[in-house]
The first five atom37 places (N, CA, C, CB, O) and aatype in JSON, in Angstrom:
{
  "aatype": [20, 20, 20, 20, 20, 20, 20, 20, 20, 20, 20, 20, 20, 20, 20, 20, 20, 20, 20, 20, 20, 20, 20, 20, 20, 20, 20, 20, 20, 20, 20, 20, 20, 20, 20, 20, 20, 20, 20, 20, 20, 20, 20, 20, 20, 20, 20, 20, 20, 20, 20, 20, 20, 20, 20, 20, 20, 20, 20, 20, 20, 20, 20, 20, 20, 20, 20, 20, 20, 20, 20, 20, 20, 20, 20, 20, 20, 20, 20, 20],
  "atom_mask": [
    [1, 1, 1, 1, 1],
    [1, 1, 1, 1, 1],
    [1, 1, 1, 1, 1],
    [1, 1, 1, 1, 1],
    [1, 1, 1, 1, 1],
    [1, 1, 1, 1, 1],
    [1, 1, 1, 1, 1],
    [1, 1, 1, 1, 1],
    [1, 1, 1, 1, 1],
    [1, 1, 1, 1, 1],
    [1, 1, 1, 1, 1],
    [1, 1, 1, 1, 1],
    [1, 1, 1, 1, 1],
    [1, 1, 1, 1, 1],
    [1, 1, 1, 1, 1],
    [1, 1, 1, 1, 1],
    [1, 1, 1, 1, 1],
    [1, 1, 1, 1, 1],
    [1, 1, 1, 1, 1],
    [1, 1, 1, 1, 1],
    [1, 1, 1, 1, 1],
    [1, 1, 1, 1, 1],
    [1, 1, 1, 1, 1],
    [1, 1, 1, 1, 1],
    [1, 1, 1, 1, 1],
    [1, 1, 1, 1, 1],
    [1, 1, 1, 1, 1],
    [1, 1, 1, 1, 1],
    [1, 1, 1, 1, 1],
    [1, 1, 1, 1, 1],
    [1, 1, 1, 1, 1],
    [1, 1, 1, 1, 1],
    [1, 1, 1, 1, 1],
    [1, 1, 1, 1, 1],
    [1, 1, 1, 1, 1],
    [1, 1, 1, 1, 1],
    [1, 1, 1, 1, 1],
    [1, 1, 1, 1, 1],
    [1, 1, 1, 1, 1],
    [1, 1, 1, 1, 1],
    [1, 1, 1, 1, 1],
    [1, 1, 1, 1, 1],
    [1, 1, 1, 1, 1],
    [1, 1, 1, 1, 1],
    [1, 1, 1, 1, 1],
    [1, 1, 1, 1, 1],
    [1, 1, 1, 1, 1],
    [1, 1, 1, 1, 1],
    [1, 1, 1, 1, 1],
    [1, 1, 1, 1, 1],
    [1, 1, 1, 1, 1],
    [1, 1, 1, 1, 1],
    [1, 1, 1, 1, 1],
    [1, 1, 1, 1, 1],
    [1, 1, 1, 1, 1],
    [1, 1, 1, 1, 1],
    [1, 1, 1, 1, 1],
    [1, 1, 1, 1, 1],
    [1, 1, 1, 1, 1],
    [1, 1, 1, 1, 1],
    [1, 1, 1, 1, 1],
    [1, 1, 1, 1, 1],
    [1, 1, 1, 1, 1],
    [1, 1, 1, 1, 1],
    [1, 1, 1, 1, 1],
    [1, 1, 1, 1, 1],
    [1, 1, 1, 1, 1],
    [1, 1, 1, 1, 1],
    [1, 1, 1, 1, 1],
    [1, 1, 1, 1, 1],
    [1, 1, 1, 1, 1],
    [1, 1, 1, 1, 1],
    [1, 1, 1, 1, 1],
    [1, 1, 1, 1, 1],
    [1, 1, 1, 1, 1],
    [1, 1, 1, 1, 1],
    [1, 1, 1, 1, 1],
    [1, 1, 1, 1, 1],
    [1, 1, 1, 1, 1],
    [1, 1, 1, 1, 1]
  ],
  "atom_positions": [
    [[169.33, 83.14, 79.91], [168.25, 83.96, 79.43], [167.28, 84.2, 80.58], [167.54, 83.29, 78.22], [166.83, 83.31, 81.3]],
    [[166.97, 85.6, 80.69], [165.73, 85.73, 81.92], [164.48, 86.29, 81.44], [166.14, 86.75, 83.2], [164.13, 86.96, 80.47]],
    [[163.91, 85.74, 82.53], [162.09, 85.48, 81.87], [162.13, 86.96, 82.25], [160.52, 84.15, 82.85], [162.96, 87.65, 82.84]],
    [[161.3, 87.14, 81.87], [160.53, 88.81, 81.92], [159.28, 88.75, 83.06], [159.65, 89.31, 80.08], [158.65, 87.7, 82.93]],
    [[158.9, 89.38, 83.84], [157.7, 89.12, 84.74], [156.66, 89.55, 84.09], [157.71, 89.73, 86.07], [156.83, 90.55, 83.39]],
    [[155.13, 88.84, 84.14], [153.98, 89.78, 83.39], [153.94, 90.9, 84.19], [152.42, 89.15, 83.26], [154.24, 91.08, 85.36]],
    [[153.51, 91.59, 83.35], [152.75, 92.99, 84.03], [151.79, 92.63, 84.56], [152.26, 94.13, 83.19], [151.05, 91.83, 83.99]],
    [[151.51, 93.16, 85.89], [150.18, 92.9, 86.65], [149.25, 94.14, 86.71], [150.48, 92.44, 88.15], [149.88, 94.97, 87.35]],
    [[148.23, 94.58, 86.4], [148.06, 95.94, 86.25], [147.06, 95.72, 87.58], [147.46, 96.61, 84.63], [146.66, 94.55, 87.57]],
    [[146.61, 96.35, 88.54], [145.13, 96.8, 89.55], [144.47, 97.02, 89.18], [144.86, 97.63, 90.34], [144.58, 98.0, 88.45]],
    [[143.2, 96.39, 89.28], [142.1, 97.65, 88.6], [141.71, 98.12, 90.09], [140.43, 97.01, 87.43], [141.46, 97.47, 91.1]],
    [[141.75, 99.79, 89.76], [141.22, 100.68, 90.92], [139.45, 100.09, 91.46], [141.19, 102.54, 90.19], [138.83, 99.45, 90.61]],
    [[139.14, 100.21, 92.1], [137.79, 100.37, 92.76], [136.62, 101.13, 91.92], [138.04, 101.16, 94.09], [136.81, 102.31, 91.63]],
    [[135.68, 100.63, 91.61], [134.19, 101.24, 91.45], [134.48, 102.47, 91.62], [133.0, 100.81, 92.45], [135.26, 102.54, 92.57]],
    [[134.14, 104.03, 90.95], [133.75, 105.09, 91.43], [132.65, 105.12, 92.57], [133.42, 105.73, 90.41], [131.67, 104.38, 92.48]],
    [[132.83, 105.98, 93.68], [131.93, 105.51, 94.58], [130.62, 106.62, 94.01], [132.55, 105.63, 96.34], [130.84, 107.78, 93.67]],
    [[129.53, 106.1, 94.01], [127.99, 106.42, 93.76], [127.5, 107.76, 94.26], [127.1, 105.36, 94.47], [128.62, 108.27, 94.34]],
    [[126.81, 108.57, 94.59], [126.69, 109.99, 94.86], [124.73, 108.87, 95.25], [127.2, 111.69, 93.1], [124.02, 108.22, 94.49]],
    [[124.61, 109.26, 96.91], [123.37, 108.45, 97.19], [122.15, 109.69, 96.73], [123.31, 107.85, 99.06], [122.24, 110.86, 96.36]],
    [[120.94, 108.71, 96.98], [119.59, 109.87, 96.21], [119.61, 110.39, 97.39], [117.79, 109.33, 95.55], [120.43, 110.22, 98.29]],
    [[118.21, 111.36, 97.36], [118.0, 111.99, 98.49], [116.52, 110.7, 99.21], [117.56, 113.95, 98.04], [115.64, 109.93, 98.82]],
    [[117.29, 111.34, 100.69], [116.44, 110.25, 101.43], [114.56, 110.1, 101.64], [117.05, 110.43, 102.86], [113.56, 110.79, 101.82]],
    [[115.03, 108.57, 101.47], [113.48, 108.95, 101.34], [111.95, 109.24, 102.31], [113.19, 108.02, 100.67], [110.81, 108.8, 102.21]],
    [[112.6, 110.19, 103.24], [112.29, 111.08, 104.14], [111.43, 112.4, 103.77], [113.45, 111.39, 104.64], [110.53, 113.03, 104.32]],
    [[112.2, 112.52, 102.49], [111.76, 113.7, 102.25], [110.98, 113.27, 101.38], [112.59, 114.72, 101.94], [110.58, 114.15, 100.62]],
    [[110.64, 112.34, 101.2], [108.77, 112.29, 100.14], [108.24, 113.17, 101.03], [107.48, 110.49, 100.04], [107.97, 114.24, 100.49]],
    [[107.89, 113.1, 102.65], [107.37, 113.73, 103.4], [106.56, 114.94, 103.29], [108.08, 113.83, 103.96], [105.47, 115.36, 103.68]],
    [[107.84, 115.44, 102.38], [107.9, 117.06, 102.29], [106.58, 117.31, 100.45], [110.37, 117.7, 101.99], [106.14, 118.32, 99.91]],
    [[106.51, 116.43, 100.27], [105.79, 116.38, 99.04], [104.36, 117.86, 98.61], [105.08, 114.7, 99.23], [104.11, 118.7, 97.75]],
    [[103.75, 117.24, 100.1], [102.7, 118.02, 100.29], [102.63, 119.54, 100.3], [102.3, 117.65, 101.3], [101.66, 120.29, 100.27]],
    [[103.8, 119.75, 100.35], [104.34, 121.04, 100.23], [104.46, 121.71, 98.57], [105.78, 120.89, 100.95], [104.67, 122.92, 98.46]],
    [[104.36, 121.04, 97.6], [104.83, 121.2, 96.49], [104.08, 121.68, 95.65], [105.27, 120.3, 96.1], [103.19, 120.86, 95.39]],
    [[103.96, 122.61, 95.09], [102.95, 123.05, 94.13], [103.08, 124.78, 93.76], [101.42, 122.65, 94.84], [104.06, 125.54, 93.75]],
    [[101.6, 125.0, 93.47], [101.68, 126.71, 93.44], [100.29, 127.2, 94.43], [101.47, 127.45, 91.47], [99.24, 126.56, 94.38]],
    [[100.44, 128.23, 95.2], [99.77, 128.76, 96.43], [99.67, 129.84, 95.99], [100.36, 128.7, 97.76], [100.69, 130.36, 95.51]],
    [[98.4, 130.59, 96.0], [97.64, 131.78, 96.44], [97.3, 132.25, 97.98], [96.44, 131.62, 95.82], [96.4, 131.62, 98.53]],
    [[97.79, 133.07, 98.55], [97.85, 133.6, 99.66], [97.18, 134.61, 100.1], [98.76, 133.81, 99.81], [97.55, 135.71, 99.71]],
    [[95.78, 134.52, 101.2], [95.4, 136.05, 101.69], [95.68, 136.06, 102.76], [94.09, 136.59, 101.64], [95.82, 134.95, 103.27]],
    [[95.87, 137.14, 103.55], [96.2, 137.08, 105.05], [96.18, 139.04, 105.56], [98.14, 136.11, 105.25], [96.09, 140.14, 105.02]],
    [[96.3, 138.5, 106.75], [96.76, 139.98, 107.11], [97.63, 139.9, 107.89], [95.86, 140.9, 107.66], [97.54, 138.88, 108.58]],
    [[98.93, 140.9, 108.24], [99.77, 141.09, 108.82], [99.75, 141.99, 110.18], [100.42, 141.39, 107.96], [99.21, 143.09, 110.28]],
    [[100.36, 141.35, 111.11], [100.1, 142.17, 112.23], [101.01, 143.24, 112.06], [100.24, 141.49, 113.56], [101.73, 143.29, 111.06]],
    [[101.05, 144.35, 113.23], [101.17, 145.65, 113.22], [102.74, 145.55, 113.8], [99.94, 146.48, 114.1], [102.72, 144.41, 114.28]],
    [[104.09, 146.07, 114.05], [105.03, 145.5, 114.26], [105.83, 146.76, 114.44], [105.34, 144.49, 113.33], [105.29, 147.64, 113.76]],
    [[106.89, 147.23, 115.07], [107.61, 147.86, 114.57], [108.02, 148.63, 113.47], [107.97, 147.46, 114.7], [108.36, 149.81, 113.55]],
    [[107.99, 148.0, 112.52], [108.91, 147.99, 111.2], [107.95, 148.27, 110.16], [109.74, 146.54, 110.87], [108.39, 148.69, 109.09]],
    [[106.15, 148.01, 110.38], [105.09, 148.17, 109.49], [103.78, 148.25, 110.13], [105.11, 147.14, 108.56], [103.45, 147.34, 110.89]],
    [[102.93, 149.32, 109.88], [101.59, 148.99, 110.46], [100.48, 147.65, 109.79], [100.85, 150.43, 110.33], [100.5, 147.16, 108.67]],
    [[99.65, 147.36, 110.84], [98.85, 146.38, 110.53], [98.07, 146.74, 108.95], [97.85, 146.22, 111.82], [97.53, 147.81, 108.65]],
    [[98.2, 145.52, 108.11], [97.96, 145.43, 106.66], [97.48, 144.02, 106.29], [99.25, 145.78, 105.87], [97.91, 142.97, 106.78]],
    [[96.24, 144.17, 105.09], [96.31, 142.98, 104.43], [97.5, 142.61, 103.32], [95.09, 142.92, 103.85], [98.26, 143.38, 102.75]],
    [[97.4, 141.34, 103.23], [98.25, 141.03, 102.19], [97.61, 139.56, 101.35], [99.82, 140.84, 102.89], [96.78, 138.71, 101.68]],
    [[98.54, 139.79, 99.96], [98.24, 138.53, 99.15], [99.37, 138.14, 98.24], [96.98, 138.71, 98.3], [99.71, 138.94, 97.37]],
    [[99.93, 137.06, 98.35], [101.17, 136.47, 98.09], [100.54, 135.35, 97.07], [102.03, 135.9, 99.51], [99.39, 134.92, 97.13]],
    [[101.86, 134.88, 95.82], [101.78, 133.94, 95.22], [103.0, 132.85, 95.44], [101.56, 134.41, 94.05], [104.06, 133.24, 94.94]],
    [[103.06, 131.66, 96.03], [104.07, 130.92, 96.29], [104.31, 129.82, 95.34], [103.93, 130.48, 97.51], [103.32, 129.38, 94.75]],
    [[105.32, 129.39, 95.13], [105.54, 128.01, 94.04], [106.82, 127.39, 94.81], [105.98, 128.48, 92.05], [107.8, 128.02, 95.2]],
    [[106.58, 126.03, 94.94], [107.7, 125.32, 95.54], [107.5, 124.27, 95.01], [107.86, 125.22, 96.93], [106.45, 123.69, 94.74]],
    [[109.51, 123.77, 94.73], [109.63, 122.91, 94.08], [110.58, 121.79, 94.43], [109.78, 123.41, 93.13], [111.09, 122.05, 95.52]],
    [[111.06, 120.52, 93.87], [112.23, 120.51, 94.07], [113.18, 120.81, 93.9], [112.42, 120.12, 94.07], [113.03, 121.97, 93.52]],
    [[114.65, 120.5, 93.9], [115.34, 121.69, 93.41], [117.46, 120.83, 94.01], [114.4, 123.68, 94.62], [117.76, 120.06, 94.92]],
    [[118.05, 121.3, 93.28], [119.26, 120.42, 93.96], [119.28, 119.23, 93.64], [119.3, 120.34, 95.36], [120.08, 118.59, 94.32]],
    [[118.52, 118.39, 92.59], [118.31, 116.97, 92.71], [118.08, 116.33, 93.82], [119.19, 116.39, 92.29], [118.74, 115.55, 94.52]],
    [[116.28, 117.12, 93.88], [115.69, 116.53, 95.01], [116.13, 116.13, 96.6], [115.39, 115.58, 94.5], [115.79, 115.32, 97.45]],
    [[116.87, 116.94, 96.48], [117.39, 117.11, 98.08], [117.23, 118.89, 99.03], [119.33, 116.69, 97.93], [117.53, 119.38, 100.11]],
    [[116.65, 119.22, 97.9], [115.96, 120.59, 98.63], [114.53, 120.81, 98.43], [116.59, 121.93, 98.1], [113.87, 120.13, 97.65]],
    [[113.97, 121.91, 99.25], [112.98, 122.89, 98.25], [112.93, 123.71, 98.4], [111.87, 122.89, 98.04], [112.97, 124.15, 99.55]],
    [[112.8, 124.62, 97.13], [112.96, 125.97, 96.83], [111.71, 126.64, 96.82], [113.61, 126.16, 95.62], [110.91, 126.34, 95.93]],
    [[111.43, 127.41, 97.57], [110.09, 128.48, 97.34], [110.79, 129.78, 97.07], [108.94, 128.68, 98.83], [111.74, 130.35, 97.61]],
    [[109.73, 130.15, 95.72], [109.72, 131.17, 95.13], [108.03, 132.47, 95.57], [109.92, 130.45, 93.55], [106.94, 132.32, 95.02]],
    [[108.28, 133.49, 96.54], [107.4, 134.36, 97.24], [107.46, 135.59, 96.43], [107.77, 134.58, 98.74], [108.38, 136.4, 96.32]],
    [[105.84, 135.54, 95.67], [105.65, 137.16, 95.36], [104.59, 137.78, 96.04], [105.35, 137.48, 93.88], [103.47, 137.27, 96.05]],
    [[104.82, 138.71, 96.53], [103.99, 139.81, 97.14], [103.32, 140.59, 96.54], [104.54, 140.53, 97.77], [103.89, 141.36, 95.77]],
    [[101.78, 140.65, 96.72], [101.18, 141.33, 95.1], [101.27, 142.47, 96.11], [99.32, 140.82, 94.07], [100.91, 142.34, 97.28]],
    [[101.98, 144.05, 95.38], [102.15, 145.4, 95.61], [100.61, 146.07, 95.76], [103.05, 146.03, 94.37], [99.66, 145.9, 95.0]],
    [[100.68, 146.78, 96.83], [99.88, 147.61, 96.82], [99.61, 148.7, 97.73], [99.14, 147.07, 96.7], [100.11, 148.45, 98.83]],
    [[98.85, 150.1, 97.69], [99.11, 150.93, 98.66], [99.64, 150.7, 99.66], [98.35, 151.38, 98.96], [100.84, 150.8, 99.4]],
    [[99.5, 150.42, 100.83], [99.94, 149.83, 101.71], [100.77, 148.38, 102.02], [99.1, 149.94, 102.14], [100.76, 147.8, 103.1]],
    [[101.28, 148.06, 101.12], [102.22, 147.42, 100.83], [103.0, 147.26, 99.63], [101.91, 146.62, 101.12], [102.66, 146.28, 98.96]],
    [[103.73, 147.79, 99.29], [104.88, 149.07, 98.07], [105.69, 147.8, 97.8], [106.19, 150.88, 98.98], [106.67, 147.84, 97.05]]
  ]
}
């Protein structure tokens, strides 16, 4: 009569972890929010000299391993 061997099964390895974002980029913190913008633009090629006024919002974004700014340009005569 012959013995039968146990089954030995492996257990595979831990899924490996997906790391945070580094923490380097707290850094970038100060950056984060919503911005009102006045300025004027110099004169260039491509556009004559103009004021302007922008609304900015930046966030995180990617699970905190980016940031995303979102730029609106408030329209006006001289800037369409």
């Amino acid at each position: 009569m012959s013995r039968s061997r146990p089954v030995v099964r492996s257990r595979s390895p831990p899924a490996p972890t997906m790391p945070g974002p580094r923490i380097e980029l707290k850094e970038l913190d100060v950056f984060l929010g919503h911005w009102s913008c006045k300025g004027q633009v110099a004169a260039s090629p491509m556009c004559p000299a103009r004021s302007n006024e922008s609304d900015v919002k930046i966030e995180r974004a990617l699970g905190g391993y980016w940031l995303a700014l979102d730029l609106h340009e408030k329209k006006s005569a001289r800037s369409p």
